[in-house]
C-alpha positions in Angstrom: 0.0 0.0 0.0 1.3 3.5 -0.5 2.7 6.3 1.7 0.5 8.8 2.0 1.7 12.7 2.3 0.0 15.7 3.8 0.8 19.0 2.6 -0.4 22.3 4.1 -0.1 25.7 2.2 -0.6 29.1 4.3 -0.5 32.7 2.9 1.5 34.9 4.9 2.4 38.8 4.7 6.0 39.0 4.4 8.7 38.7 2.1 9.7 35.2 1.6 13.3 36.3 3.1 11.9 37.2 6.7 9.4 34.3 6.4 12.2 31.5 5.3 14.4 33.3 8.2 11.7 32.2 11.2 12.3 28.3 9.8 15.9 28.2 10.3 16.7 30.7 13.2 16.5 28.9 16.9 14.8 31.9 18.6 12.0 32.3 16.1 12.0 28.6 16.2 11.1 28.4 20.2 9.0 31.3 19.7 6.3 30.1 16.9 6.8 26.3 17.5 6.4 26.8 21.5 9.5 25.0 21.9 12.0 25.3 25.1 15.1 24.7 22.2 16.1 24.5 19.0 20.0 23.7 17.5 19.9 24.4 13.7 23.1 24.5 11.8 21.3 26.4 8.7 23.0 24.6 5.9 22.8 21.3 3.5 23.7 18.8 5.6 23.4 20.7 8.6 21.3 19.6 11.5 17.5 20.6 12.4 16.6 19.7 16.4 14.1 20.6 18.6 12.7 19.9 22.4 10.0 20.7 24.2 9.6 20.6 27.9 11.9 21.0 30.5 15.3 21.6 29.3 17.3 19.1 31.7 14.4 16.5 31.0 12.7 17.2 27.8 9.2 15.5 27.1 10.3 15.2 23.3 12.9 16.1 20.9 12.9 15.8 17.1 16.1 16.2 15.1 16.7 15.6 11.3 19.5 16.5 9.0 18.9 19.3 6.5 18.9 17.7 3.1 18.6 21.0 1.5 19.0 24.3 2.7 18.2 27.0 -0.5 17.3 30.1 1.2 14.7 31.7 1.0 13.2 29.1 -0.9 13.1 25.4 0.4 14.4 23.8 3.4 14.5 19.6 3.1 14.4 17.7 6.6 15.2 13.9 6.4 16.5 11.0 8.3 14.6 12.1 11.5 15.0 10.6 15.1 12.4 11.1 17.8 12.4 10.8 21.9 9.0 11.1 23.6 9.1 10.8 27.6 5.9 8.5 27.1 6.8 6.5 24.2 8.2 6.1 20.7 5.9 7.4 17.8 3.1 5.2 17.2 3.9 4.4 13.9 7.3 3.0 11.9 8.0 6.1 9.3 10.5 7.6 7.6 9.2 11.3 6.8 10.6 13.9 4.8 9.3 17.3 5.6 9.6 19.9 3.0 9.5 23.6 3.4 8.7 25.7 0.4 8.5 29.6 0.2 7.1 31.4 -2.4 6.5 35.1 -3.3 3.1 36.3 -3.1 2.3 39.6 -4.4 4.7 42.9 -3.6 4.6 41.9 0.0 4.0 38.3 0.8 4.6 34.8 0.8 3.3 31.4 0.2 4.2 28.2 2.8 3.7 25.1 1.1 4.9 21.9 4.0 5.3 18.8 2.4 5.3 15.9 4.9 5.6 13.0 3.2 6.2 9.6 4.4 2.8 8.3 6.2 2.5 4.5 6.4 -0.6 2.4 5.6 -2.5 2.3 8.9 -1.1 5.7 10.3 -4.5 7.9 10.3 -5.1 8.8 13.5 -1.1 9.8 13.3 -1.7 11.8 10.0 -4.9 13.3 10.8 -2.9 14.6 14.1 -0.5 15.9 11.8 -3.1 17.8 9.7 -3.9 19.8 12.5 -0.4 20.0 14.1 0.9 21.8 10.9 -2.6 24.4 10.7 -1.9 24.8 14.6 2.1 25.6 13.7 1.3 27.8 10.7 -1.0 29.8 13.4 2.1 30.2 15.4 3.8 31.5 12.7 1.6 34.0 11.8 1.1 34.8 15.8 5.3 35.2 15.8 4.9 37.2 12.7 2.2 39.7 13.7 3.1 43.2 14.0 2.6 44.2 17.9 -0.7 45.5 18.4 -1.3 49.0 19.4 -2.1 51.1 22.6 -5.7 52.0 22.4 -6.0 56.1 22.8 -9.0 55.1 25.4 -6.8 53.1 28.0 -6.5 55.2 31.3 -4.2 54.2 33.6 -5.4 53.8 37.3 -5.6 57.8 39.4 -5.8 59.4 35.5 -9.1 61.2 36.3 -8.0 62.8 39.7 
């Protein structure tokens, strides 16, 4: 039976450089992907890891190896390795996650992901992964979001006296 793959596209209003930036840089990383780290080594062949949880005792880490690194356009993952405190993954897969960028307008950018590699009997898995990469492309725009304004109307407290 075949692999299936999942791929999520996502409009987003920036230049594809700032947008391929937040997929490579550690800070952006832990800051859109709610992560506690993230070691990149932004280059082919480089190295693409991430945990969440506490740092001295994480609850999971994924790393892969960056198969291609062609900024700001696509960023290849492959050869993945996962640790979950409560378990392996519950399938067998071997998943190559692609990320895409592509100009949009004056201004934007398109995000295609490309996960690919999703076993025959893996749907609860993949259907958590549907939502997983809306839920991380929602991060991304979160990270991405200018910082809203003060309203004119806030008063702070003894302002009328």
């Amino acid at each position: 039976m075949a692999r299936r793959t999942l791929v999520h596209e996502e409009e987003f209003g920036v230049a594809p450089e700032v947008l391929f930036g937040i997929l490579h840089r550690p800070r952006d990383i832990c800051a859109w992907w709610s992560a506690s780290s993230a070691i990149v080594i932004p280059r082919t062949g480089g190295l693409y890891a991430i945990a969440w949880g506490d740092l001295d005792d994480p609850d999971y880490v994924s790393s892969a190896t960056i198969r291609t690194f062609e900024s700001p356009q696509r960023l290849v993952l492959v050869d993945y390795q996962y640790y979950a405190k409560d378990g392996l993954l519950p399938i067998d897969a071997d998943f190559v996650v692609t990320f895409e960028v592509e100009q949009r307008g004056a201004e934007g950018s398109l995000l295609r992901v490309t996960h690919d590699g999703f076993p025959p009997g893996s749907e609860d898995f993949y259907a958590r992964c549907v939502q997983g990469w809306a839920d991380t492309c929602g991060g991304m725009q979160r990270h991405l979001a200018p910082p809203a304004e003060p309203s004119d109307s806030s008063t702070c407290a003894g302002e009328d006296m």
